[in-house]
C-alpha positions as CSV (number, residue, x, y, z in Angstrom):
1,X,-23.5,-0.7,41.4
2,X,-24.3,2.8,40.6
3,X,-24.3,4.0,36.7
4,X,-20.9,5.8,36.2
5,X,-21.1,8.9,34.3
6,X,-17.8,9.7,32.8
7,X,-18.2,13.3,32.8
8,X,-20.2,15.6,34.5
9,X,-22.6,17.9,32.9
10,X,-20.0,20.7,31.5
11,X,-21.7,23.7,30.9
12,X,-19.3,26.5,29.4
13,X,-20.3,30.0,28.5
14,X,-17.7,31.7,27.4
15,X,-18.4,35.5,25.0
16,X,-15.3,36.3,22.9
17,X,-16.2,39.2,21.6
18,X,-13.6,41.0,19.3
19,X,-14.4,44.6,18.0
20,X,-12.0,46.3,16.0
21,X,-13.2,49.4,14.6
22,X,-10.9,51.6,12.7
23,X,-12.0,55.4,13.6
24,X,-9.4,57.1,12.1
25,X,-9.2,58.6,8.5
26,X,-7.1,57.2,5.6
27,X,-5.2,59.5,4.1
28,X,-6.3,61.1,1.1
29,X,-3.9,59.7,-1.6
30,X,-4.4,62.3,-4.2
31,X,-4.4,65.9,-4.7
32,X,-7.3,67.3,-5.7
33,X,-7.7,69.2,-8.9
34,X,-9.8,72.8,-8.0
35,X,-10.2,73.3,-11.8
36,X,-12.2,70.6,-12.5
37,X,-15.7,71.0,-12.1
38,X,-18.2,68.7,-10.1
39,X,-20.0,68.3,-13.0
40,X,-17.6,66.0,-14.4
41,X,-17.4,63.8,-11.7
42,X,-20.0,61.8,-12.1
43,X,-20.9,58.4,-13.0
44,X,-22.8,58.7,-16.1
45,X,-20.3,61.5,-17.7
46,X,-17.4,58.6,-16.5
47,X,-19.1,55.8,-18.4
48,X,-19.6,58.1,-21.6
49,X,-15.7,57.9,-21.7
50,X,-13.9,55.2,-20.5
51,X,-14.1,52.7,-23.6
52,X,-12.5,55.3,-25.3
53,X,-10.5,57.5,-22.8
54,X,-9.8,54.9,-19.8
55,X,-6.9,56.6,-18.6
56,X,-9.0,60.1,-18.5
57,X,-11.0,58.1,-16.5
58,X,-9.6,56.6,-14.1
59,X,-8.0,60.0,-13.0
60,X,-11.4,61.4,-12.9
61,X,-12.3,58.3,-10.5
62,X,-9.2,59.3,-8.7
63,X,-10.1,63.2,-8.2
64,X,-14.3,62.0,-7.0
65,X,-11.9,59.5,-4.6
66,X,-10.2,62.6,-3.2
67,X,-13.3,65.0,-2.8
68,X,-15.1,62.8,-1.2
69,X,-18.0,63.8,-3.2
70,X,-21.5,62.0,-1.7
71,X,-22.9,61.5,-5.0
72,X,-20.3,59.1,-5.9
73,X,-19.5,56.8,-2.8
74,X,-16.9,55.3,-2.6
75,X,-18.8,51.7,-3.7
76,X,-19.3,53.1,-6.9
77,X,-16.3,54.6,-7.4
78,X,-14.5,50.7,-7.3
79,X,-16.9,49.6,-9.5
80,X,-16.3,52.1,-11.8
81,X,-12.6,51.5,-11.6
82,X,-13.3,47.4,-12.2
83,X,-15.3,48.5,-15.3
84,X,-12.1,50.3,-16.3
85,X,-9.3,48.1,-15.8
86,X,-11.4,45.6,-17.7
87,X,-11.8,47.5,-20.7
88,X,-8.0,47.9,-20.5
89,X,-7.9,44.3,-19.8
90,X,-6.1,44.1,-16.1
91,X,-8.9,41.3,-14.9
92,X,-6.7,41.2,-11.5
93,X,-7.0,45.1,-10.9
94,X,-10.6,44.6,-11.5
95,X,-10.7,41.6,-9.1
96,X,-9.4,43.7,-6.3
97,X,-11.6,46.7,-6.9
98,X,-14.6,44.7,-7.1
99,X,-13.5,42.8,-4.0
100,X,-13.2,45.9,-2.3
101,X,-16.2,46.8,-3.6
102,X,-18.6,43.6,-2.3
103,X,-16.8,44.5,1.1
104,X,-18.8,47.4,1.6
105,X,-22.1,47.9,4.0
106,X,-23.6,49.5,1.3
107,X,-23.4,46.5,-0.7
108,X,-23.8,43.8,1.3
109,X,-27.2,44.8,2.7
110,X,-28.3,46.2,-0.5
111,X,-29.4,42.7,-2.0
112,X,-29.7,44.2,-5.9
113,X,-26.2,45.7,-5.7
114,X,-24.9,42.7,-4.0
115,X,-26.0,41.0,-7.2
116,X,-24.3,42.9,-9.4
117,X,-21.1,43.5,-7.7
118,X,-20.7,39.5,-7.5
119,X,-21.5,39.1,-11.3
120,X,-18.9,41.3,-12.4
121,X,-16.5,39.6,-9.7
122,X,-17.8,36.3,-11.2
123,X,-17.2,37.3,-14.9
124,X,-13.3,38.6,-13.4
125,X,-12.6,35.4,-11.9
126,X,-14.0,33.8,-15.2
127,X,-11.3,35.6,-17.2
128,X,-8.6,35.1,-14.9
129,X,-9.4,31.2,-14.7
130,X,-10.4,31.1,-11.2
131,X,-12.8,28.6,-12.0
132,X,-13.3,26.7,-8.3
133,X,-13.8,30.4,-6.6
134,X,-15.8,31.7,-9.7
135,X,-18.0,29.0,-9.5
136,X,-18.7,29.2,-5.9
137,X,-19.4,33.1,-6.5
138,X,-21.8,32.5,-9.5
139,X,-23.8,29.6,-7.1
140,X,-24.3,32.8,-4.7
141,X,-25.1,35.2,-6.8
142,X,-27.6,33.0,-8.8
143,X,-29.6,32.2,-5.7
144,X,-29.7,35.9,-4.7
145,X,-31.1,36.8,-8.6
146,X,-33.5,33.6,-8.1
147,X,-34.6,35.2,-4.6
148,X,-34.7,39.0,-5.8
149,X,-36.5,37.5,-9.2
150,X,-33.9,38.5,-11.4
151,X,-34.2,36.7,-14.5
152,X,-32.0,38.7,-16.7
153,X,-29.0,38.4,-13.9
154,X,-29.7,34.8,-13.2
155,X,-29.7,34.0,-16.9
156,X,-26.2,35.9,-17.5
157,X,-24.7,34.3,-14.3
158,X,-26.1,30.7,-15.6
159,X,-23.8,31.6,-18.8
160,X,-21.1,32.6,-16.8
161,X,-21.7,29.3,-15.2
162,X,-21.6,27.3,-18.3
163,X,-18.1,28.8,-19.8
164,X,-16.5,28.3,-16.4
165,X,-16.9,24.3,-17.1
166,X,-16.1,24.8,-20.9
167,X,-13.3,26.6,-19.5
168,X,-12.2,23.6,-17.3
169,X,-12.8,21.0,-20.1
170,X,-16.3,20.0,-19.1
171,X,-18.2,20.4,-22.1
172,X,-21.3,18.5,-21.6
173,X,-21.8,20.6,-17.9
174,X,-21.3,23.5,-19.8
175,X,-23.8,23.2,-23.0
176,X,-26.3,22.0,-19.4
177,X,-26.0,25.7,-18.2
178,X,-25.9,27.8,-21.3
179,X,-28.8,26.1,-22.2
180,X,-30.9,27.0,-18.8
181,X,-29.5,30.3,-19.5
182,X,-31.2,30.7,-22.3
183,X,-34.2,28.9,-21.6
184,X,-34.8,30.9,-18.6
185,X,-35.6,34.0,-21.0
186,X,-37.9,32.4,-23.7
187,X,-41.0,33.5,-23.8
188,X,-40.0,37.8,-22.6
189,X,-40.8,41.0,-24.0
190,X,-38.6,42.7,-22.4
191,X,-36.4,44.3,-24.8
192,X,-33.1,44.0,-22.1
193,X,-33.9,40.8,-21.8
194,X,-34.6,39.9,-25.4
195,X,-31.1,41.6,-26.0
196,X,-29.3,39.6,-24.2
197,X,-31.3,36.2,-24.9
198,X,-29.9,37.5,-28.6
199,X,-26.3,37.6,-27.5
200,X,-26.5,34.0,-25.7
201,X,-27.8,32.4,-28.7
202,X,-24.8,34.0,-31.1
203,X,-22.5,32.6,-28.2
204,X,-23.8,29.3,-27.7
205,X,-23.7,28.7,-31.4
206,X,-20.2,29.8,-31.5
207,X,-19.3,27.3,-29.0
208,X,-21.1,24.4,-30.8
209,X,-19.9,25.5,-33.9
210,X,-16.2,24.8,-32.2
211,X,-17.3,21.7,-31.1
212,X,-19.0,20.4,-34.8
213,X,-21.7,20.2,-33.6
214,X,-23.0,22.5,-36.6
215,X,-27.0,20.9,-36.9
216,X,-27.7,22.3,-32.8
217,X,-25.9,25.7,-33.8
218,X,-27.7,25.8,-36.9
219,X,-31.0,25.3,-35.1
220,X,-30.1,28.3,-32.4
221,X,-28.9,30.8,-35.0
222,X,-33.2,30.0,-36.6
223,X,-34.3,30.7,-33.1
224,X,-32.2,33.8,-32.9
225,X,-33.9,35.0,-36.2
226,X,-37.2,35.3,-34.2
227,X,-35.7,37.1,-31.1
228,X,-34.2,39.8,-33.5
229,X,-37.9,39.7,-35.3
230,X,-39.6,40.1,-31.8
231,X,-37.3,42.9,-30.8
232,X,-38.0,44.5,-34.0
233,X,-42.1,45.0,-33.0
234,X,-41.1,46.4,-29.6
235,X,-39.5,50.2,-28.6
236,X,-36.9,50.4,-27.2
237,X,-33.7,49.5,-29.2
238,X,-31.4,52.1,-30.6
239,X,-31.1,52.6,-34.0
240,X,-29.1,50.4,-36.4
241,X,-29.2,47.5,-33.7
242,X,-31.9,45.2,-35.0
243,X,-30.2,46.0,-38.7
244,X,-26.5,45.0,-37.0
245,X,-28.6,42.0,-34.8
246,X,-29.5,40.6,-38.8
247,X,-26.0,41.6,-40.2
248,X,-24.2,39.4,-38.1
249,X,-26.2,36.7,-37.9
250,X,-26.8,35.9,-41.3
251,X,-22.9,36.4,-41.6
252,X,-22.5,33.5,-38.9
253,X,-25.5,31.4,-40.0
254,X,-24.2,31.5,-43.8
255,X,-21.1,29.8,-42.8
256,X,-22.4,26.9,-40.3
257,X,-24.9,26.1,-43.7
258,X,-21.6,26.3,-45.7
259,X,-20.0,23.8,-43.4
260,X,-23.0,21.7,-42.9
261,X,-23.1,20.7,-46.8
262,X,-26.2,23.2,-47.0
263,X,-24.6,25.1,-49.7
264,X,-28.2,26.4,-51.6
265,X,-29.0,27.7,-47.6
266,X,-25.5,29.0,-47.3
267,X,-26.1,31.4,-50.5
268,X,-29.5,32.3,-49.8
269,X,-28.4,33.2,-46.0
270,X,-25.4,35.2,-47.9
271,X,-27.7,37.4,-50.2
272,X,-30.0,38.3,-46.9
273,X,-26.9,39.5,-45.0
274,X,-25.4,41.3,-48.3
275,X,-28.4,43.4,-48.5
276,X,-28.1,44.6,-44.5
277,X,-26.7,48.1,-43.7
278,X,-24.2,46.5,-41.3
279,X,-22.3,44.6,-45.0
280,X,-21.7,47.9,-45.9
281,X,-20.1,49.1,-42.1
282,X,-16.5,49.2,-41.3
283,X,-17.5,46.7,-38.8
284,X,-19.4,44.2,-40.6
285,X,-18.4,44.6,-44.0
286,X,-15.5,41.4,-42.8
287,X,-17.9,39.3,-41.3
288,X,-18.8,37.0,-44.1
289,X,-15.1,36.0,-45.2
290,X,-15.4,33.1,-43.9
291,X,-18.2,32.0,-46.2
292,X,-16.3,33.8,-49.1
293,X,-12.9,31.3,-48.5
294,X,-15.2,28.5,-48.1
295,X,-16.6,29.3,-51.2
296,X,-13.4,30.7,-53.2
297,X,-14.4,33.8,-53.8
298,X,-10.5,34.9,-53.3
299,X,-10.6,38.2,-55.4
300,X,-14.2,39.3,-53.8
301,X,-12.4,38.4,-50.1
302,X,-9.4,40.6,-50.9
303,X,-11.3,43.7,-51.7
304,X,-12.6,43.3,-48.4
305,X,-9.7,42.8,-46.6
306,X,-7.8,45.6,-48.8
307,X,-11.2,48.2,-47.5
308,X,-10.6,47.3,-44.0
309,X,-7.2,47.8,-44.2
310,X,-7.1,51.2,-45.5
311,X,-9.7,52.3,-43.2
312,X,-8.0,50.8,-39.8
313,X,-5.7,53.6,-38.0
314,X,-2.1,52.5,-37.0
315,X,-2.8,51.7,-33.5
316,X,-5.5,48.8,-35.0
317,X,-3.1,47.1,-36.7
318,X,-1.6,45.8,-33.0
319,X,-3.9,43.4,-31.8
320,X,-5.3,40.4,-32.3
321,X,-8.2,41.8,-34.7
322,X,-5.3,43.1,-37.1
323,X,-4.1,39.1,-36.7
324,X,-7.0,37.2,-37.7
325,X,-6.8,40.0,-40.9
326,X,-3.1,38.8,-41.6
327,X,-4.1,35.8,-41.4
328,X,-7.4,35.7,-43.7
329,X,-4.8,37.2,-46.6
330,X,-2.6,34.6,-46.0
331,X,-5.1,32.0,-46.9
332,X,-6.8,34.1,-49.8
333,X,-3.1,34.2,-51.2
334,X,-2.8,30.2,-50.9
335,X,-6.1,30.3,-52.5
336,X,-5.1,31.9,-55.4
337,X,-2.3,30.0,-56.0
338,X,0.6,33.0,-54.5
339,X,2.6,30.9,-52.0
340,X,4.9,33.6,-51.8
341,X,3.1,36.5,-50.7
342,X,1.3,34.0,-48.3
343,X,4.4,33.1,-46.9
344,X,5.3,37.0,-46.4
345,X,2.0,37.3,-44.2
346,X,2.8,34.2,-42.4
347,X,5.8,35.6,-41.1
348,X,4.0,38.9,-39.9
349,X,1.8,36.7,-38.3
350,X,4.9,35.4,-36.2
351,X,6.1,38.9,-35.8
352,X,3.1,40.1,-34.7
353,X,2.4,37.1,-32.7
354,X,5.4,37.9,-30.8
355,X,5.0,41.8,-30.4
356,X,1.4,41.0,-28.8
357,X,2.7,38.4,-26.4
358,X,5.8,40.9,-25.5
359,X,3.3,43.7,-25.0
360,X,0.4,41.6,-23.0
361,X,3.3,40.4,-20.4
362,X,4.5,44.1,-20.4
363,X,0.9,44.8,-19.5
364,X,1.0,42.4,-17.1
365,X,4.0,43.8,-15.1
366,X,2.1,47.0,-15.3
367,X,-0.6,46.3,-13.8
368,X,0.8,43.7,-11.6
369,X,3.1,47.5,-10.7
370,X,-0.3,49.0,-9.8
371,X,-1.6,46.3,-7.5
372,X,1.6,46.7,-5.8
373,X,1.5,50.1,-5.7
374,X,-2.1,50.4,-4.3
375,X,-1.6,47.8,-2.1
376,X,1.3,48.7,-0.7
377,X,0.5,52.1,1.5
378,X,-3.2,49.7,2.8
379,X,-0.9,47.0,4.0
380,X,1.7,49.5,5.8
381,X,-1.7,50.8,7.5
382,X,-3.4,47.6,8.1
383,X,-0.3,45.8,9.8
384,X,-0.2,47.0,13.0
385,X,-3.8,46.6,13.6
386,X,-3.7,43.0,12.0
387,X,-0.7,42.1,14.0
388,X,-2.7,43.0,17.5
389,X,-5.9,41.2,16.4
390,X,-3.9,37.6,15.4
391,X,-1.9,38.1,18.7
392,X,-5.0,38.4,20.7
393,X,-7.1,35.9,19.3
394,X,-3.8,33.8,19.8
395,X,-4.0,34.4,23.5
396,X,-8.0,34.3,23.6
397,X,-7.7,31.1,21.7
398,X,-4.7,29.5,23.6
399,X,-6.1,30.6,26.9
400,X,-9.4,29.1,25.6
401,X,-8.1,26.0,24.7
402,X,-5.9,25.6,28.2
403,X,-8.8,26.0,30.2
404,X,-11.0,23.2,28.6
405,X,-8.2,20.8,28.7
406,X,-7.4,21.7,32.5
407,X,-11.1,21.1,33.1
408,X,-11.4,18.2,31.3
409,X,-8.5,17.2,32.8
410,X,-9.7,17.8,36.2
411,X,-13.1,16.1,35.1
412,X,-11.2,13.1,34.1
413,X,-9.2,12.8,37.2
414,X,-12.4,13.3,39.9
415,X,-14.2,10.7,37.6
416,X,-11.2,8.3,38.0
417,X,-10.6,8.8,41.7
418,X,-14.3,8.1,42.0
419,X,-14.7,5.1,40.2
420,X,-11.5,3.8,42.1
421,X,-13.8,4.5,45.9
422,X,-16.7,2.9,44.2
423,X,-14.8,-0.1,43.2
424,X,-12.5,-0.1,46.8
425,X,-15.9,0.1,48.5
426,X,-17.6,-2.8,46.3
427,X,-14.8,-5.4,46.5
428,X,-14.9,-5.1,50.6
429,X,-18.6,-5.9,50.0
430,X,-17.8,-8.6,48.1
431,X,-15.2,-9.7,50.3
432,X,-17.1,-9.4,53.4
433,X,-20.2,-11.6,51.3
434,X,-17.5,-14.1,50.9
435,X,-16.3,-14.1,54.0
436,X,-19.9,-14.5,55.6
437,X,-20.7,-17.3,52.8
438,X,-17.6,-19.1,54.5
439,X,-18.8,-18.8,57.8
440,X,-22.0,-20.1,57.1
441,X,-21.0,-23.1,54.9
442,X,-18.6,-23.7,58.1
443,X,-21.5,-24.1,60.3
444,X,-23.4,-26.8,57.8
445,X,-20.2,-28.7,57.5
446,X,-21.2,-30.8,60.6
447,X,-23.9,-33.3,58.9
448,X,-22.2,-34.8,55.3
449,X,-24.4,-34.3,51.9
450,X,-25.7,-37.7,51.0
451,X,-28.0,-38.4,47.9
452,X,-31.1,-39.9,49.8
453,X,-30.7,-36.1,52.4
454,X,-31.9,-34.6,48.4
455,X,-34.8,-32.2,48.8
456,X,-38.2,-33.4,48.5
457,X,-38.9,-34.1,44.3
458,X,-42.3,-33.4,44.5
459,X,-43.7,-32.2,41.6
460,X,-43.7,-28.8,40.3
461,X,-47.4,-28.4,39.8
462,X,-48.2,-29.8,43.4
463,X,-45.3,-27.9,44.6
464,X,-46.8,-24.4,43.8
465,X,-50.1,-25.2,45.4
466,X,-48.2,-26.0,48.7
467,X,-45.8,-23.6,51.2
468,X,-43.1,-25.1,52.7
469,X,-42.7,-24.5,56.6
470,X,-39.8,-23.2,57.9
471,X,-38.6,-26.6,59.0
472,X,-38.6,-28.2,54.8
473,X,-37.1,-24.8,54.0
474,X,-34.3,-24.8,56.9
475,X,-32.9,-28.2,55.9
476,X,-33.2,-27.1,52.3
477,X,-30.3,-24.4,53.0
478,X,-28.7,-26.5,54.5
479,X,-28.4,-29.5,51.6
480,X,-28.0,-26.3,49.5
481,X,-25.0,-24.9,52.2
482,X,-23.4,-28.3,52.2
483,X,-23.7,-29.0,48.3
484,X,-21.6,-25.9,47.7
485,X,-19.2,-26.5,50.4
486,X,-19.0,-30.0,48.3
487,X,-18.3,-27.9,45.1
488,X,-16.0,-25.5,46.4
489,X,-13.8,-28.5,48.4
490,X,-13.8,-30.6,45.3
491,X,-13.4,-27.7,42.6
492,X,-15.3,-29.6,40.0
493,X,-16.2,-26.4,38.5
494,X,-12.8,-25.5,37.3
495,X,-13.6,-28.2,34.2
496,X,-14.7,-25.9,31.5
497,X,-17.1,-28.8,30.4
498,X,-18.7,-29.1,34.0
499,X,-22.4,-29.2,33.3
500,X,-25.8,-29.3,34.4
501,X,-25.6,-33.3,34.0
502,X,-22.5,-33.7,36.6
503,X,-24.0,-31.0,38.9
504,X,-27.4,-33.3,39.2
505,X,-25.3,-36.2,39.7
506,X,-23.6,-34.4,42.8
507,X,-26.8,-32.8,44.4
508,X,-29.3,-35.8,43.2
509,X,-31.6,-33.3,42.1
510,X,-33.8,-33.9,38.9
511,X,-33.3,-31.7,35.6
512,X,-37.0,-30.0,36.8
513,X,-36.2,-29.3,40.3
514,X,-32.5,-28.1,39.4
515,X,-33.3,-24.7,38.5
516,X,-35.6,-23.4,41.0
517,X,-33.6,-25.1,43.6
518,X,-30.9,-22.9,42.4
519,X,-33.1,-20.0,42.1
520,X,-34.4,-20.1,45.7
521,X,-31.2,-20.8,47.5
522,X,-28.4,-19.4,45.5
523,X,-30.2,-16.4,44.2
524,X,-29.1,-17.3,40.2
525,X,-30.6,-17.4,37.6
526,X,-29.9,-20.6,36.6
527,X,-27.1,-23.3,36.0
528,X,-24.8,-21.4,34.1
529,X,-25.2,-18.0,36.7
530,X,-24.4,-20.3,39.6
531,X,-21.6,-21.9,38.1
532,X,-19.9,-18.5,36.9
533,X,-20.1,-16.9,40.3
534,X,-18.6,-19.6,41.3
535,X,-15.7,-19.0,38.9
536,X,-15.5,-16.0,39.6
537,X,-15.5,-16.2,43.2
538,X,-12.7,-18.3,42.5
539,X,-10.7,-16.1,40.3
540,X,-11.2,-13.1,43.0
541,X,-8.8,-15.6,45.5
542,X,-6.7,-15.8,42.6
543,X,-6.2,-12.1,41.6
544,X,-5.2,-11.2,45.3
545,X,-3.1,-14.2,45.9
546,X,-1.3,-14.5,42.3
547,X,-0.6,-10.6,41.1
548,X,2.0,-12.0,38.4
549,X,-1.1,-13.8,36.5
550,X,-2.3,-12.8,34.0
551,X,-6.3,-12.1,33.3
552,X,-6.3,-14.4,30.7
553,X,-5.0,-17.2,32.7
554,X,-7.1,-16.7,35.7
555,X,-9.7,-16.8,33.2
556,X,-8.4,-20.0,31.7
557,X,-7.9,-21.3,35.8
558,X,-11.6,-20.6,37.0
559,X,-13.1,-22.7,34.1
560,X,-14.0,-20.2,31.6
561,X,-13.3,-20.8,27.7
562,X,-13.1,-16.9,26.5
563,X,-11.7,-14.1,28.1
564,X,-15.0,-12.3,27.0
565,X,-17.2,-14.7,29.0
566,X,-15.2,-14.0,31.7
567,X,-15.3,-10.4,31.7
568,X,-19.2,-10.4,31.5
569,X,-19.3,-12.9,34.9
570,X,-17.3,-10.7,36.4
571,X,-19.1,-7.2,35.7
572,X,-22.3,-9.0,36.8
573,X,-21.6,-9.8,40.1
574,X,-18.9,-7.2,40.8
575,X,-20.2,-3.9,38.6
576,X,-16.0,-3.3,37.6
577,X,-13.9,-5.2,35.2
578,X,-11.2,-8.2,36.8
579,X,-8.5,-4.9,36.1
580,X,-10.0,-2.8,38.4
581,X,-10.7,-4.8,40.7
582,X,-7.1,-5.7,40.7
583,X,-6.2,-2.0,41.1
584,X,-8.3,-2.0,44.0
585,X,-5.9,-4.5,46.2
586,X,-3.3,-3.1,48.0
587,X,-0.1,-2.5,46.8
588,X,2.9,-5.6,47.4
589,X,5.2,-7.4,46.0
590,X,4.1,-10.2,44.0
591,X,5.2,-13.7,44.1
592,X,6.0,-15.1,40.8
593,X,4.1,-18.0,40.0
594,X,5.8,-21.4,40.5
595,X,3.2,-23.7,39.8
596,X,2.0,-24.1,35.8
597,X,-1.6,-23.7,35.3
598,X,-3.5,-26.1,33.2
């Protein structure tokens, strides 16, 4: 039979090409200001501001939105405006101008702004706890640093990395990546980079520190020593940092020594960051409380805490810097034995507590207010063009999909209605072999099979050096002719434990001369072939005359033991499976079967 493809070669080119370009202007959405002057709209006067004037700024960034102004696309005018809102603490404002930002052309085939528009959307998703998407963002940005060889970037983005897992409880991933961090900048002279290799080291340690694991952050704060020494030698740092780089360190390393049982260390570390400029700051002069309460120096801690307060304006005093004050003279107050005044600061903890937690979700309706508000006039413009593109890539897509299954469908019935004409055209074949295997074992039936009529049992060596003549080979056939008639008459075959042994016994042939015999005359292969075309010969009488049988039992009536046996038989000499071949009968009422089948 001829191989049956299932499916034709299907070659579809379809181009689905959607453009939608927006040509037309958005609408400025401020009023510009004719008294300010150019000069101020720019980015480096804007960064000289925000952290202490955010709101100035951001109506500056508002006015440079309006003029259009080329010196100040409008890239960097969302970036500026995440920088902003992240002073100010709206991470989600920041998310959306930054996102807004990474959208643009200028960005995204700029590979060094690409990089750092996606680590300042990495370190917003980092605040905002968007771990999963942050760390997907920091894996793309840290392969675009590693490509543009960006150690600095790559080093940051690595930390970013790491307190994304401390973030979601993975501690042991997260140590993994602040470490590569910072071992990705050993060895620099760059001053940026030596910088910042200075603030991962304090941070790391902090973290350990946190987790008691005081020997490792210990060992980083000595390793941090030699940065700040390093920087020192080179040009470049402002003036008082390397002093505020000691300053703080010494404050951080005197209390991990403290805690560690080092207490000689502790002091020594102490004296070094006494006799730093930054101990006498406004800034630094708190650092080493919490070496002075670990060592009970109550009255010393006090006179620090009394100095910082005097010196803090009232709108320091609402925050959490003002709590972890309250809190310190809380616990110098236990210390010296005056539960009472440490209750009174324990309850303006509380109050305080309360107040910053009322304000930050006040905050958060605020800028939750501006998202809306923003958002709300590029939705309203957006919608109608959104609303056309889904319908039409509804219709592309449906009209797509309804297509492939027509031709598919199509495909499916042409490849059915074919294999039904092949099989229609191979079982009159068959039938038309059988018939003319009938006719001729009609014309043998004349002279009866008798054992000493057996062909010649000559052996096979001398048999291959000699050619029968037509005569020998003539009333071979016709043994052969009248053997099967034998077979078919008696239906010995039907047994499922007919074998070679009873087939010698009816033809009188020897176990040598069997097979060739059966070979040359038959066409099989060998005993087994021969008898399972007989079968199945058989069962084809059966599936035309007995359509309430099932294949199984037809199976079971021919002689065969497994339905699986049967099927192969009956692909081999037919190419189709006993189903089809069925389906290929004409159509008619069947009798039921009256007769049982053993």
């Amino acid at each position: 039979m001829e191989k049956i493809h299932y499916f034709r070669p299907l070659y579809l080119a379809l181009a689905l090409t959607i453009s939608l370009f927006s040509t037309a202007s958005t609408p400025n959405r401020y009023k510009t200001s004719a008294s300010l002057p150019d000069s101020l709209l720019t980015e480096q006067h804007i960064r000289s501001i925000y952290y202490t004037l955010p709101d100035s700024a951001l109506s500056l960034l508002d006015e440079a939105e309006a003029r259009r102004l080329p010196h100040l696309p409008q890239f960097r005018i969302d970036m500026l405006r995440g920088t902003v809102y992240e002073r100010q603490g709206m991470y989600h404002l920041k998310e959306r101008y930054i996102r807004r930002a990474l959208q643009s052309d200028s960005v995204q085939h700029t590979p060094l702004r690409k990089l750092q528009v996606l680590t300042q959307l990495a370190t917003a998703l980092d605040r905002l706890n968007k771990y999963e998407e942050g760390i997907r963002i920091c894996t793309e940005a840290i392969e675009l640093a590693q490509e543009q060889g960006q150690k600095a970037k790559e080093s940051e983005l690595l930390f970013t990395l790491g307190r994304m897992y401390q973030g979601m409880k993975l501690d042991d991933k997260a140590f993994r990546y602040m470490y590569r961090s910072i071992e990705l900048l050993q060895g620099t002279d760059n001053v940026r980079e030596l910088a910042q290799l200075s603030t991962s080291y304090g941070d790391l340690s902090a973290y350990l520190a946190e987790n008691e694991r005081l020997d490792e952050a210990i060992a980083l704060c000595e390793k941090r020593l030699d940065v700040i020494s390093r920087m020192s030698l080179l040009p470049g740092p402002p003036p008082g940092y390397i002093d505020q780089q000691y300053g703080y360190l010494y404050s951080k390393l005197a209390w991990y020594y403290l805690q560690n049982g080092q207490s000689e260390k502790a002091a020594e570390t102490a004296r070094k960051y006494q006799s730093t400029g930054f101990a006498q700051s406004q800034a630094g002069q708190t650092e080493i409380v919490p070496y002075l309460l670990g060592t009970r120096q109550y009255h010393k801690v006090l006179q620090l805490l009394d100095a910082s307060s005097a010196l803090a304006e009232p709108a320091d005093t609402f925050n959490y810097g003002h709590l972890i004050l309250l809190d310190r003279y809380a616990r110098t107050y236990r210390g010296l034995k005056r539960p009472e005044l440490a209750d009174s600061y324990q309850q303006r903890i509380t109050m305080l507590t309360d107040s910053i937690y009322a304000r930050e979700k006040a905050g958060q309706a605020h800028e939750f207010a501006i998202i809306y508000q923003t958002q709300e006039k590029d939705a309203q413009i957006r919608e109608a063009q959104h609303k056309l593109a889904r319908q039409r890539v509804l219709f592309i897509t449906t009209s797509f999909i309804a297509i492939l299954l027509a031709i598919l469908l199509w495909e499916k019935h042409l490849h059915l209605r074919r294999t039904r004409e092949r099989n229609q055209i191979a079982a009159r074949q068959i039938e038309e072999l059988l018939a003319q295997k009938e006719e001729l074992r009609k014309a043998y039936r004349r002279q009866p099979l008798h054992p000493e009529d057996a062909p010649n049992e000559e052996p096979p060596a001398a048999q291959a050096n000699t050619s029968p003549s037509a005569a020998d080979d003539e009333d071979n056939r016709r043994r052969f002719m009248q053997m099967e008639d034998a077979l078919l008459t008696d239906l010995p075959f039907l047994n499922p434990d007919f074998n070679r042994e009873d087939l010698m016994k009816i033809t009188a042939l020897s176990k040598n001369r069997l097979n060739p015999f059966l070979r040359e005359y038959a066409g099989a292969d060998g005993f087994s072939d021969y008898i399972n075309r007989l079968r199945v010969e058989h069962s084809i009488s059966m599936l035309k005359d007995n359509r309430m049988y099932s294949i199984d039992a037809i199976a079971t009536a021919s002689g065969f033991k497994s339905r699986n046996t049967y099927y192969v038989a009956f692909n081999k000499l037919l190419g189709m499976t006993p189903v089809q071949y069925r389906e290929t009968l004409p159509d008619k009422s069947a009798e039921p079967c009256t007769e049982p089948i053993v």
